[in-house]
LUMVO-332789 format. One line per 10 residues: their letters; for each residue x, y, z of C-alpha. Coordinates in nm, 4 decimals. Layout:
REM residues N
a	X,Y,Z  ...
//
This chain:
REM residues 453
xxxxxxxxxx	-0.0645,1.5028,-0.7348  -0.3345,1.7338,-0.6374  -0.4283,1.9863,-0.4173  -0.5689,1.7084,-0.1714  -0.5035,1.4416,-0.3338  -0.1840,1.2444,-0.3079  -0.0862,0.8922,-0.4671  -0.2596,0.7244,-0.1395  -0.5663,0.9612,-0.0971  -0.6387,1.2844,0.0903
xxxxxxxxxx	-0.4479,1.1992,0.3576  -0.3839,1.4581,0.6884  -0.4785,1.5015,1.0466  -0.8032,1.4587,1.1056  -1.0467,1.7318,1.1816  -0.6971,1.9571,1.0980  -0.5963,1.9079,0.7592  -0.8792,1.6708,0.6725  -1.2315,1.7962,0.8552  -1.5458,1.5567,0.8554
xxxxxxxxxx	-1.6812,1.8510,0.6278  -1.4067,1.7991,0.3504  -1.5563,1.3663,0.3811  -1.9074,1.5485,0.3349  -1.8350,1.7671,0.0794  -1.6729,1.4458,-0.1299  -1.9788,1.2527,-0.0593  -2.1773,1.4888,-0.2127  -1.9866,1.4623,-0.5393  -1.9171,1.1287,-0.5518
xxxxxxxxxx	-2.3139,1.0859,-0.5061  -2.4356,1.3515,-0.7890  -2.1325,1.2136,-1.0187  -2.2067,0.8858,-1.0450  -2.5728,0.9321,-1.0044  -2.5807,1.1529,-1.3177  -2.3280,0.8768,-1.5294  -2.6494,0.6159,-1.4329  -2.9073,0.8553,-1.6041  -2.6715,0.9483,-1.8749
xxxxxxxxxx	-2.6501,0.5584,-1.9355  -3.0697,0.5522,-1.9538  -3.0265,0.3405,-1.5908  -3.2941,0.3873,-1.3248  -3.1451,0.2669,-1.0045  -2.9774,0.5153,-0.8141  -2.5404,0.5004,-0.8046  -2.4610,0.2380,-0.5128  -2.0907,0.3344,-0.3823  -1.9111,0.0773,-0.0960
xxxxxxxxxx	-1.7624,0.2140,0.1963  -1.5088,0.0568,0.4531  -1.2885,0.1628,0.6791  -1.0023,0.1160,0.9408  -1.0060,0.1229,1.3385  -0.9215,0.4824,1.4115  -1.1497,0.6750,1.6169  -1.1714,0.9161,1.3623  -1.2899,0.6721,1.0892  -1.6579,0.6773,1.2187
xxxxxxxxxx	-1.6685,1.0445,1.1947  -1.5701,1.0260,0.8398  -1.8087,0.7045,0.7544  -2.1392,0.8990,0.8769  -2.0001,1.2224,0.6748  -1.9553,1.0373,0.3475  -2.2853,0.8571,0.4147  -2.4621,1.1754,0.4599  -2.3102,1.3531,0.1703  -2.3775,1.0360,-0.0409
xxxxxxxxxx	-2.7218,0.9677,0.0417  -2.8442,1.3563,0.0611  -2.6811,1.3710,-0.3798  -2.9352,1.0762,-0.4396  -2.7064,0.7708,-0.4211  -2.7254,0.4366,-0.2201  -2.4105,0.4313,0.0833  -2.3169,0.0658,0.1186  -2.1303,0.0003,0.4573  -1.8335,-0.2531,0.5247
xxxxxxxxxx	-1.7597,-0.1145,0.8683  -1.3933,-0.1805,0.9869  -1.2234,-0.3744,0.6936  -0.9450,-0.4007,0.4766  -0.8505,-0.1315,0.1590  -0.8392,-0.4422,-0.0922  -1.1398,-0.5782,0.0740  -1.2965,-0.2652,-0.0283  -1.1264,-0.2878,-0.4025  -1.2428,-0.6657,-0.4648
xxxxxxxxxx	-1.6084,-0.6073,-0.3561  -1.6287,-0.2413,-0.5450  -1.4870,-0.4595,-0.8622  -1.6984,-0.8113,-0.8259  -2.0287,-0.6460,-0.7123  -2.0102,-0.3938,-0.9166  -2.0220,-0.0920,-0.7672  -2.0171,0.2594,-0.9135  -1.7254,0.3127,-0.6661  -1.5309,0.2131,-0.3600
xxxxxxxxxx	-1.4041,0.4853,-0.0247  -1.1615,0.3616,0.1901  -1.1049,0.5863,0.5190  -0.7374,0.4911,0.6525  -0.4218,0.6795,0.6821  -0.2353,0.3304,0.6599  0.0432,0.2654,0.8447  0.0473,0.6799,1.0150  -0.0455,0.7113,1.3978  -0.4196,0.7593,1.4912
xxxxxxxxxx	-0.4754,1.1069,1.4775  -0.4472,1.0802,1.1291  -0.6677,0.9687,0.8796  -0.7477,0.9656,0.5004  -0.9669,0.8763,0.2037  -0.8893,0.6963,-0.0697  -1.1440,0.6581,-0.3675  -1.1661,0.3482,-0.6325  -1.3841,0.3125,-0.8893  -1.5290,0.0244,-1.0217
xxxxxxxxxx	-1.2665,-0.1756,-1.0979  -1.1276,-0.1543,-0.7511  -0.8296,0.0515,-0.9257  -0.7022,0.3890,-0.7752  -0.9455,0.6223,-0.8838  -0.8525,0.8306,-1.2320  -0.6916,1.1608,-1.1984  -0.9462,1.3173,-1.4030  -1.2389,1.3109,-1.1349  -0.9851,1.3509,-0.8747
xxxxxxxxxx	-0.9230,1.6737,-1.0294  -1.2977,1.7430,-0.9990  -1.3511,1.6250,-0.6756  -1.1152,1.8774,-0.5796  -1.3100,2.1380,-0.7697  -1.5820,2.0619,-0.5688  -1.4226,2.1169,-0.2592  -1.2768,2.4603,-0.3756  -1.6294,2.5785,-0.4446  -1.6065,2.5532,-0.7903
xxxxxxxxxx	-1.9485,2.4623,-0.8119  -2.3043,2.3892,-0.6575  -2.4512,2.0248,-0.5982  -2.8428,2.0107,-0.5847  -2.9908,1.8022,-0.2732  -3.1676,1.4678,-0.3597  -3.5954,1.5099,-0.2731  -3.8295,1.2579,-0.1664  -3.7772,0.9467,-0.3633  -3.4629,1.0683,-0.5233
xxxxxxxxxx	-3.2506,1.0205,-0.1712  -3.0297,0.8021,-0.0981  -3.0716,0.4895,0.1017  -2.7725,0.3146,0.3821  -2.7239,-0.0657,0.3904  -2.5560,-0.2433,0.6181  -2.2968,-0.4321,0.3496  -2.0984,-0.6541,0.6605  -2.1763,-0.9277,0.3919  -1.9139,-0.8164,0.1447
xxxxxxxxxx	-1.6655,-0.8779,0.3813  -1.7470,-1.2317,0.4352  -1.7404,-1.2126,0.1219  -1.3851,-1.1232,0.1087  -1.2695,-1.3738,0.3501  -1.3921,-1.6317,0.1462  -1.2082,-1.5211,-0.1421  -0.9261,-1.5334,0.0309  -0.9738,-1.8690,0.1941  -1.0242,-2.0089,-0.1630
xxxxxxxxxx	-0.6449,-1.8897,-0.2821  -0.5630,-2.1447,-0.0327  -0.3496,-2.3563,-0.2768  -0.2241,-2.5869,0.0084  -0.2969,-2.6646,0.3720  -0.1531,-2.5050,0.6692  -0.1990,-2.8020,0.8849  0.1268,-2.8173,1.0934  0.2605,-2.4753,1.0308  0.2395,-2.2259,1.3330
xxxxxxxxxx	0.2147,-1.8812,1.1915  0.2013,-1.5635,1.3651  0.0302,-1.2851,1.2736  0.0779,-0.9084,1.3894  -0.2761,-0.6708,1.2758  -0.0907,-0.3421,1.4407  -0.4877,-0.3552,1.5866  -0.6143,-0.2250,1.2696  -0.8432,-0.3599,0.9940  -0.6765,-0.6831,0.9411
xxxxxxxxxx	-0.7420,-0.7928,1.3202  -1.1280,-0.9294,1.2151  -1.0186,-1.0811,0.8787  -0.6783,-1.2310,0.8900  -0.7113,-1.4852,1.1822  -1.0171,-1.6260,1.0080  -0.8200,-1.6911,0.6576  -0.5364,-1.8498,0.8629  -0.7662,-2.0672,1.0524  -0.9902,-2.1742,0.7987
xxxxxxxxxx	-0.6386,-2.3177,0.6116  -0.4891,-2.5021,0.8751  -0.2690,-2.3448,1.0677  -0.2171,-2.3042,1.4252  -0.2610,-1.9093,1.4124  -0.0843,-1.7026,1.6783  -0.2140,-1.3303,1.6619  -0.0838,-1.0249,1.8645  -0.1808,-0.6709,1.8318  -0.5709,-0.7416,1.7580
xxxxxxxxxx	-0.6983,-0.5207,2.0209  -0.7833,-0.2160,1.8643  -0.9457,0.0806,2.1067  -0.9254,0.3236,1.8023  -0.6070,0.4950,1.9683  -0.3520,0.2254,1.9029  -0.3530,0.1333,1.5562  0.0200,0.0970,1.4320  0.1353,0.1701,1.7708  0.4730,0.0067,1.7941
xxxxxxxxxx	0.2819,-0.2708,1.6282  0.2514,-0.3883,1.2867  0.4852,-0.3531,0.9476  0.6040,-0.0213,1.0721  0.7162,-0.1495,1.4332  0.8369,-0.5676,1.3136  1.0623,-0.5863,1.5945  0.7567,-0.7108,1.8297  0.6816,-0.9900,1.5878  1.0785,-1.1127,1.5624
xxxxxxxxxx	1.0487,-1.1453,1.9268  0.7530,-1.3453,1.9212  0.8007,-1.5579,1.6087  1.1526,-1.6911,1.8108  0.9965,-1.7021,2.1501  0.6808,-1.9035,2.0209  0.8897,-2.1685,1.7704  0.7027,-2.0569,1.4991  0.7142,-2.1197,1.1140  0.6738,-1.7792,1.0061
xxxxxxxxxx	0.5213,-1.4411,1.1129  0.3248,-1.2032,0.8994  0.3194,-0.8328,1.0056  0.0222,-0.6049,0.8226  0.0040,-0.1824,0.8522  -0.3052,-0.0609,0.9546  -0.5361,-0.1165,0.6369  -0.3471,-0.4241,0.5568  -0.2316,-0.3504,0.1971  0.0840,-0.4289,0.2914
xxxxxxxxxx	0.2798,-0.6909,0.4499  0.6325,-0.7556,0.6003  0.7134,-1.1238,0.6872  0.9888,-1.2404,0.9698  1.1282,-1.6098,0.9261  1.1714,-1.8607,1.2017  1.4896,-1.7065,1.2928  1.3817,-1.3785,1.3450  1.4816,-1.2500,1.0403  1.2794,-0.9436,0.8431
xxxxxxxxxx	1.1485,-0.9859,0.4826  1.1012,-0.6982,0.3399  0.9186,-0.6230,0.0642  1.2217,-0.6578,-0.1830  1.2815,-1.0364,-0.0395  0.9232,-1.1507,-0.1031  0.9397,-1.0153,-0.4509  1.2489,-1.2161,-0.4923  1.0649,-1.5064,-0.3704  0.7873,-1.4970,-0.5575
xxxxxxxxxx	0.9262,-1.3904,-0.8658  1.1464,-1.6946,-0.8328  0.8687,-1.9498,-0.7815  0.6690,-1.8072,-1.0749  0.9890,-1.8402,-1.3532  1.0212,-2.1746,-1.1962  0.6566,-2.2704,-1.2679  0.6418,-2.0841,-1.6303  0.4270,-1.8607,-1.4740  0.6098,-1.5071,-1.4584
xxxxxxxxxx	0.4439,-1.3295,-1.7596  0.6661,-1.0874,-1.9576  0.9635,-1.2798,-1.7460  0.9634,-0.9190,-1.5691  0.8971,-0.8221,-1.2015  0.7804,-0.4308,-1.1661  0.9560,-0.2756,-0.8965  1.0387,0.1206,-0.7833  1.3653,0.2702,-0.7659  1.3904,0.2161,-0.4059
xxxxxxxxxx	1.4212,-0.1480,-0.4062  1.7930,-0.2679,-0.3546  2.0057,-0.2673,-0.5271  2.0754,-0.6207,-0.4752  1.7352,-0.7591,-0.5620  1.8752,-0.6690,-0.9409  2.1938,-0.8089,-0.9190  1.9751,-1.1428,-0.7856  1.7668,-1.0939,-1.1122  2.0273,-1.0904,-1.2857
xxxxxxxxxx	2.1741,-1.3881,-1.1989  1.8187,-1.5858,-1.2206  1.7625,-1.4232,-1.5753  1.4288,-1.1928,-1.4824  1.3655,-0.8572,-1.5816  1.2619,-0.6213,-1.4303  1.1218,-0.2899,-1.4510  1.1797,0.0223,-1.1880  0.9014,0.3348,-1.1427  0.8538,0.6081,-0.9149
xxxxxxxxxx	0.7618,0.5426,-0.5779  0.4336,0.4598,-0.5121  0.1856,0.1864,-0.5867  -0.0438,0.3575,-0.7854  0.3077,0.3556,-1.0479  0.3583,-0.0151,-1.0094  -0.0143,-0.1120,-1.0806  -0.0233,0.1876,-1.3519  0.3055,-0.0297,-1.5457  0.1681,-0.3953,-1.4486
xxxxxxxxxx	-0.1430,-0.3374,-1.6333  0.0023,-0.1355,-1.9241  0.2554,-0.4189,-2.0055  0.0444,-0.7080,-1.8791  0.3153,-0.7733,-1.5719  0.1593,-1.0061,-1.2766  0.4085,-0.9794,-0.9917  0.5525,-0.6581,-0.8503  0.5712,-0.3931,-0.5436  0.7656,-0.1799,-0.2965
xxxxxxxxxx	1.0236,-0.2728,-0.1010  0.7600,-0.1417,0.2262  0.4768,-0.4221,0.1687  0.2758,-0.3226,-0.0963  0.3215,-0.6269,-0.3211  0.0673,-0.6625,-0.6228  -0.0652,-0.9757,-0.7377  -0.2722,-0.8754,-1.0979  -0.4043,-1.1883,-1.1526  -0.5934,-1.1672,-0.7944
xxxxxxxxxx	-0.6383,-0.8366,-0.6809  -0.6254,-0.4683,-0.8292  -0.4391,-0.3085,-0.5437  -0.1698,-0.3922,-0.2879  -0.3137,-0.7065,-0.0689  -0.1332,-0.7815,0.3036  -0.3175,-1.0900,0.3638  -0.3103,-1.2127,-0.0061  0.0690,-1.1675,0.0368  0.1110,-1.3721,0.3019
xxxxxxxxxx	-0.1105,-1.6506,0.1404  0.1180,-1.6179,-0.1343  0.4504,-1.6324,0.0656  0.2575,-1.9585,0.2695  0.2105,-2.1233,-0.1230  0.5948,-2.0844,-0.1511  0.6679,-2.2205,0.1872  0.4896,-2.5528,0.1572  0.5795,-2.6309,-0.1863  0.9254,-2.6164,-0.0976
xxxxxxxxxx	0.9149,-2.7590,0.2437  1.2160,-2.5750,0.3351  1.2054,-2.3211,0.6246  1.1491,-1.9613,0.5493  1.4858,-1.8198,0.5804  1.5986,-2.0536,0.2921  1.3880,-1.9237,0.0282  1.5962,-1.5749,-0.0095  1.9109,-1.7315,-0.0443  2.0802,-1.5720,-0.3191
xxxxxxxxxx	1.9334,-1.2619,-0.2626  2.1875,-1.0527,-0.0233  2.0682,-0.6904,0.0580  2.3360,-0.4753,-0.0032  2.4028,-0.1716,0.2755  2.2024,0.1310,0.2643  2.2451,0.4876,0.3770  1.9623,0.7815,0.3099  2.0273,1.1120,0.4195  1.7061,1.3362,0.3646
xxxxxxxxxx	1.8296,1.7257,0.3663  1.6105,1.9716,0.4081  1.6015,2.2829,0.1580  1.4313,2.6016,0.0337  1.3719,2.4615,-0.3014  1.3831,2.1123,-0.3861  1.3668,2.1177,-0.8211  1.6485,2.3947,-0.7599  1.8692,2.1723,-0.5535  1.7561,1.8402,-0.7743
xxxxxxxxxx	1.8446,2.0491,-1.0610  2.1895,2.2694,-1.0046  2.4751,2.1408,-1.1948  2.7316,2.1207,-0.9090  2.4938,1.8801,-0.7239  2.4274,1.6841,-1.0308  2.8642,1.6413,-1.1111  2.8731,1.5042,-0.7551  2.5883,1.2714,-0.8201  2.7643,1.1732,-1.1467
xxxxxxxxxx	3.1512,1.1311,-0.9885  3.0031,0.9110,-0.7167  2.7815,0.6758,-0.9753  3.1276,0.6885,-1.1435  3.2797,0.5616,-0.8703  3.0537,0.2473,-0.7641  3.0315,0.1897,-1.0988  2.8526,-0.1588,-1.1146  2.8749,-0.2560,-0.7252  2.6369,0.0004,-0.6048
xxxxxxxxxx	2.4292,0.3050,-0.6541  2.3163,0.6359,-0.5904  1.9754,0.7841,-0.6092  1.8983,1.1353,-0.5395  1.5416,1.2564,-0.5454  1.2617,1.5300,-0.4166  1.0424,1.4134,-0.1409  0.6984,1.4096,-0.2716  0.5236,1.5556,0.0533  0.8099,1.7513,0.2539
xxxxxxxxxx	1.0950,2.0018,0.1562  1.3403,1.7509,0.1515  1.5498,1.6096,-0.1040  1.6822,1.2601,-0.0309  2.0699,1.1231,-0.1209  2.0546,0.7518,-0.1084  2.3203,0.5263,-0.1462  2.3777,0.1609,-0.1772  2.7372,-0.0076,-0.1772  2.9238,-0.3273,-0.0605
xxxxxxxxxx	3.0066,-0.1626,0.2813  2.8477,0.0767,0.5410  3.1421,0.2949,0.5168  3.1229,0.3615,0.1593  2.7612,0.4015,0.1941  2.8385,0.7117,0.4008  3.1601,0.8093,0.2313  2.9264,0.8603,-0.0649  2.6513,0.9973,0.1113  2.8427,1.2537,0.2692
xxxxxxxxxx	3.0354,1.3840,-0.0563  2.6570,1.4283,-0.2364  2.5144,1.6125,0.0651  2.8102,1.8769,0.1539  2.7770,2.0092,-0.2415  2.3863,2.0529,-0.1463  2.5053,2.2433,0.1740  2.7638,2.4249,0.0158  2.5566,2.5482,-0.2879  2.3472,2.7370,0.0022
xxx	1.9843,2.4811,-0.0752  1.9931,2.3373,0.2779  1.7673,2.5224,0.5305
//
């Protein structure tokens, strides 16, 4: 990661740790850059880069800063308005666009805000011009203003959207007709897109938290906040409810029951489904190391692979497309579908989870069984210096006599927080109490040592 730059964009509070100059100053760049790849190439149109964003105040204030800095480096600003990150992906990729901006901080409150640059393939952008976007914004260097027929030009791109939707609505492998499906947009950018899919397939769509005032995103709404939705799924006799964060590239589900699927359940699902149908290339499913513990011992017992990376996304879509894997994710949401989208896709997710549903027929809450979530406990301690603690051999003989101990009916992890001074002790076991037990015995050598602040 980079001085700005994290594994989900340059992401911090707006006008605080991200200013509307920082979005004008990346403009810029992102204008002259690609502008200067189309001459190298012997083109004459000017660079066209697609912008969209989510419903945060903020995000306007961003959009007209990256428009300026785009336009005023010589390249064309295309704009979505308020739509979804893999919106933004798919049309950067199938319109073929020099580049793709998404301005969301996801599933954080409204005061924050981020963006997060694709290029053409509607793939996270490469760490290499990350590294010299950053440049740029340290004053490594000077950008020349566009003149007269060399600037930039804005067009109004609400088209690509629509687009989008119709994408979407064409993944439709079955109808909907008879299923009543709820859907929770935490009033953020899935609220004008995800209704419309639903509808358009059949079903009798029940939406809550589409009301965005640019203050209320994720406010104890969406994947972050499910418990609204479990209410409502219950209370309304639905099918199945489909909770999005606020850029919708995730997705949580909650079955007719009430009950949550996570992340970890739908790849269980789906991954299912697919070795069922011949369909689950590589017979592996590309998960992180915080997915449960018991997702792999229900792997096991179906006969799937699977492989675990660091947390994050970007990892899982870096190892799908290395190894030519189609189905994997985070336990959170972000669930990747390679054959239909480059990035994390709420909406496609729930299309996909709606496939399973009707060609089973069975209710929702069937199609985990014999996947059991095993107990959890994190602890997250804070400390002066997390490689030190991560690293010191006392901490690592505790992390080693507990692993001993669950041997194959449970685990530990114990990693560095990627953003804060933390290090987190995870464990996962057949009970609560040994959960804690565990926990406990990691965290008072970290304590003891003298790391913990």
């Amino acid at each position: 990661m980079g001085k700005y730059f994290g594994t989900d964009g340059f992401r911090g509070e707006a006008n605080e740790g991200l200013t509307a100059e920082h979005a004008y100053k990346i403009g810029r760049f992102l204008g002259r850059y690609y502008g200067e790849k189309k001459r190298a190439a012997g083109a004459r149109e000017k660079a066209r880069i697609v912008i969209g964003k989510d419903t945060r105040r903020s995000s306007y204030m961003f959009e007209y800063s990256l428009v300026g800095g785009i336009v005023a480096s010589g390249a064309d600003a295309y704009i979505m308005h308020v739509t979804t990150t893999p919106s933004v992906a798919y049309i950067a990729r199938v319109d073929e666009f020099d580049c793709g901006i998404m301005i969301s901080a996801s599933h954080n409150p409204y005061y924050d805000n981020g963006i997060k640059l694709l290029n053409s393939h509607g793939e996270k952008m490469d760490e290499e011009t990350i590294e010299q976007v950053e440049a740029y914004l340290d004053g490594a260097e000077e950008v020349p203003y566009a003149r007269r027929d060399e600037i930039g030009c804005t067009v109004d791109y609400v088209a690509g959207r629509n687009r989008y939707i119709g994408y979407l609505i064409s993944l439709g492998v079955y109808s909907f007709r008879g299923k009543k499906v709820a859907l929770d947009c935490a009033n953020g950018a899935a609220w004008s897109i995800a209704r419309a899919v639903f509808d358009a397939l059949g079903a009798k769509t029940l939406v809550i938290n589409a009301e965005p005032d640019g203050l209320n995103i994720n406010e104890n709404a969406g994947s972050t906040h499910i418990e609204g939705l479990r209410k409502f799924v219950v209370e309304n006799g639905c099918d199945v409810g489909f909770a999005y964060d606020g850029d919708a590239d995730r997705c949580l589900a909650v079955d007719e029951k009430g009950g949550v699927v996570t992340g970890d359940h739908i790849l269980y699902i789906y991954g299912k489904y697919m070795k069922e149908r011949g369909k689950l290339l590589k017979n592996t499913v590309v998960t992180t190391v915080m997915s449960n513990f018991g997702l792999y011992k229900a792997f096991d017992e179906l006969g799937i692979g699977y492989a675990k990376t660091k947390v994050g996304d970007k990892y899982v879509y870096e190892y799908m497309t290395e190894h030519g894997c189609r189905l994997g994710g985070e336990q959170s949401g972000h669930i990747i579908f390679t054959k239909y989208a480059s990035t994390g896709d709420g909406i496609l997710t729930s299309l996909k989870l709606m496939e399973v549903l009707c060609a089973k027929e069975k209710p929702m809450s069937t199609l985990s069984e014999g996947f059991t979530m095993y107990p959890q406990v994190l602890e997250n301690v804070r400390v002066k210096d997390k490689a030190a603690a991560q690293a010191d051999e006392a901490v690592q003989a505790a992390v080693r006599r507990v692993a001993d101990a669950l041997g194959d009916t449970g685990r530990i992890l114990v990693r560095e927080s990627g953003t804060e001074p933390l290090i987190r002790v995870m464990v996962e076991a057949e009970s609560d109490a040994d959960c804690r037990k565990y926990v406990d015995e990691v965290v008072s050598v970290i304590k003891e040592r003298g790391f913990a602040i």
